[in-house]
N, C-alpha and C positions, 0 to 999 in steps of 0.2 A: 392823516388818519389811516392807520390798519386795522382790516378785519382780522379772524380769528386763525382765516384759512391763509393768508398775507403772514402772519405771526409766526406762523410752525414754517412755512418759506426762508420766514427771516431768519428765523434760528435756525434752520437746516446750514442758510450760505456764511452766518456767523461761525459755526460750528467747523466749515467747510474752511475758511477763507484762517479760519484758525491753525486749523490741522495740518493743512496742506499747503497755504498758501499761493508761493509764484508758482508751485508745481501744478497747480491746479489750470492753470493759464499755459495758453500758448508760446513761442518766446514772442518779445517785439518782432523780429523780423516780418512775422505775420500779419504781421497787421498795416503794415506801409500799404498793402493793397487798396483799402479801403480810403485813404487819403487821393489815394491818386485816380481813384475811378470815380469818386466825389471831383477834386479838383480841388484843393482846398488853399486858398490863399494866404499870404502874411497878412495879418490885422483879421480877416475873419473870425467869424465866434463861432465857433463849435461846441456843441454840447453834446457827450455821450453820456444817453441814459443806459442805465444798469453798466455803470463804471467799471466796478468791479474797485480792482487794484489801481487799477490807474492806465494799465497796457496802452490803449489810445488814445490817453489825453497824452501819453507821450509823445506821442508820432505826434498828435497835432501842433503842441510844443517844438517839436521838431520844425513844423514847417510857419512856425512862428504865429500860430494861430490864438487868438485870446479864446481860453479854454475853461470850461465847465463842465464840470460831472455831477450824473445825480446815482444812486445805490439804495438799496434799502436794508443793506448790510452793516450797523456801525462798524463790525470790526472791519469790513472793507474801506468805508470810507475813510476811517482814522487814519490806518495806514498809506492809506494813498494819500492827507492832506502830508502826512508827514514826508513822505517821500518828493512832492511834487508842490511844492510851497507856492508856488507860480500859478498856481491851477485853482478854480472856485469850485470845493467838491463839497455837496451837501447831502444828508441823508435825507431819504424823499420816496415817497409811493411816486411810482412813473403814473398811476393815473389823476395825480396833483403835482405836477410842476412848478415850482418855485419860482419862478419866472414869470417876467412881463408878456406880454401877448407881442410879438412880431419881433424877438431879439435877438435869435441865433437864423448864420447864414446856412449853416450847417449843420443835420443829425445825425449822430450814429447809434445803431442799438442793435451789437451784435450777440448773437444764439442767447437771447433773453428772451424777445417778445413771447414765443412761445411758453415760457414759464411764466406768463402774469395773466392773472384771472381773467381783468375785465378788459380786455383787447382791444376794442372797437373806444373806450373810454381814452387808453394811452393812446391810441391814434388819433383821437381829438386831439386830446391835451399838444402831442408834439406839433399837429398842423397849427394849433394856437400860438404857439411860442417861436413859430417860423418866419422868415419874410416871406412876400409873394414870390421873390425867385427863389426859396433855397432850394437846396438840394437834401435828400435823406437816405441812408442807409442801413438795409438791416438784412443782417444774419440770422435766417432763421430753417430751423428742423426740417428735414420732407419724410414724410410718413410712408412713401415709397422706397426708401433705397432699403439695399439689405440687410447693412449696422441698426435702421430701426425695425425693418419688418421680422430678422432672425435671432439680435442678441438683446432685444428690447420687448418686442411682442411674443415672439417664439417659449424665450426663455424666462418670460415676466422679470425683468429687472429692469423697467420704468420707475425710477423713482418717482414716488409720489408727494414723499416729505417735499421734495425742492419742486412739485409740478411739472416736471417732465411732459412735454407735449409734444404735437409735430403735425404739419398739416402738406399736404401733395401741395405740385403745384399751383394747380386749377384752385382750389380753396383763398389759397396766401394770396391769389391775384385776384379773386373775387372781393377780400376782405379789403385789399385796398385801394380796388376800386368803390366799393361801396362808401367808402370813407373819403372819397373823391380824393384821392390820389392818382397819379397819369405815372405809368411806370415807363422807366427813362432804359432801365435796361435788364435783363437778369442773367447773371452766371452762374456756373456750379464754385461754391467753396474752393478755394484756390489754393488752401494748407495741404491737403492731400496729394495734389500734382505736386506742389513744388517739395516735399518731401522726398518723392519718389524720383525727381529730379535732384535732390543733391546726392541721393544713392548712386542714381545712375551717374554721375558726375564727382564722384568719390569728394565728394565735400566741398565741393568749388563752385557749387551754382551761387552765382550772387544775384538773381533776376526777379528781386522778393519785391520791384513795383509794378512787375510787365504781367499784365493777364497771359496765361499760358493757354495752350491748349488740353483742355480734358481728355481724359483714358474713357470717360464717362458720357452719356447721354443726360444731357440737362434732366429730365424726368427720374432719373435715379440717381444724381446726387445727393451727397450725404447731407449736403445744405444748401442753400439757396443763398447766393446776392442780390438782392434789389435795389436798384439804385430810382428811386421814385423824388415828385415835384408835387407841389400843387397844383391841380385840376381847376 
């Protein structure tokens, strides 16, 4: 079930995922990071919430992981079942899971959380659907760097239709810790370096699974990784 304010969300990312599509998404290469700072095994279950397209059930495919995605985009998920036939993508509120209680080894939910309402709900629900060792991953907003505090806050272009949000460090790590999550590690967003790495390397960087070194002080990254377990 969606509420009202969930509704005009969903149709913002249909409208989006319409328009724009793979443009709208980072390439794959992007996203290998996140497999490998998890660790993610052949035969493991992975679930990413807020799917999208599909970007990381790829990679997990890749590393031969039995894979699942949830969205609340149909036109997202349509498109990714058809793309990723191999893949279990369903459309679903992240704060009701489709799933059994203790069945993925592994989560991802990257620069989502921030955009869903009831926050502390999805972080139930994903500890529910966990095992006691998994591992989780999320990409999310810091309401300190300068991309949100100058061309977001400054110049009021937050959108509001898709919930646009973003929280500091100190907040995102309170949040899950209250939700008894034990965080395992946090880095600054990793697309940014290695961007500026293939500049500097006239197009030949290929180190899209190796954590780099930041230009950045963790506190002003544009995003946050946290790579958290259950507490």
């Amino acid at each position: 079930m969606i509420d009202n304010q969930q509704q005009t969300i969903k149709e913002w990312f249909d409208y989006t995922y319409l328009t724009r599509g793979e443009m709208y998404l980072r390439p794959k290469n992007a996203y290998y990071i996140f497999a490998e700072l998890l660790q993610i095994k052949p035969n493991a279950k992975l679930l990413d919430v807020a799917c999208g397209l599909g970007r990381m059930l790829e990679i997990g495919l890749d590393y031969k992981a039995q894979c699942s995605g949830v969205d609340i985009s149909s036109v997202a998920v349509e498109t990714a079942k058809l793309k990723l036939p191999e893949a279990n993508i369903v459309e679903a509120n992240a704060e009701e899971l489709p799933f059994k209680d203790n069945t993925f080894d592994f989560v991802t939910c990257l620069g989502s959380l921030e955009r869903m309402i009831d926050k502390e709900k999805v972080l139930q629900d994903i500890k529910r659907v966990t095992t006691s060792d998994s591992r989780i991953c999320f990409m999310v907003r810091n309401s300190n760097s300068w991309r949100w505090l100058i061309t977001k806050k400054l110049f009021l272009t937050v959108n509001k239709k898709g919930h646009q949000d973003a929280k500091n460090y100190q907040q995102w790590k309170a949040l899950f810790e209250k939700e008894n999550f034990e965080i395992v590690s946090c880095i600054p967003d990793q697309w940014p370096i290695m961007r500026i790495l293939q500049i500097l390397t006239f197009g030949t960087f290929k180190g899209y699974k190796n954590k780099q070194n930041s230009f950045t002080p963790l506190q002003y990254a544009n995003e946050f990784i946290f790579i958290l377990k259950k507490n």
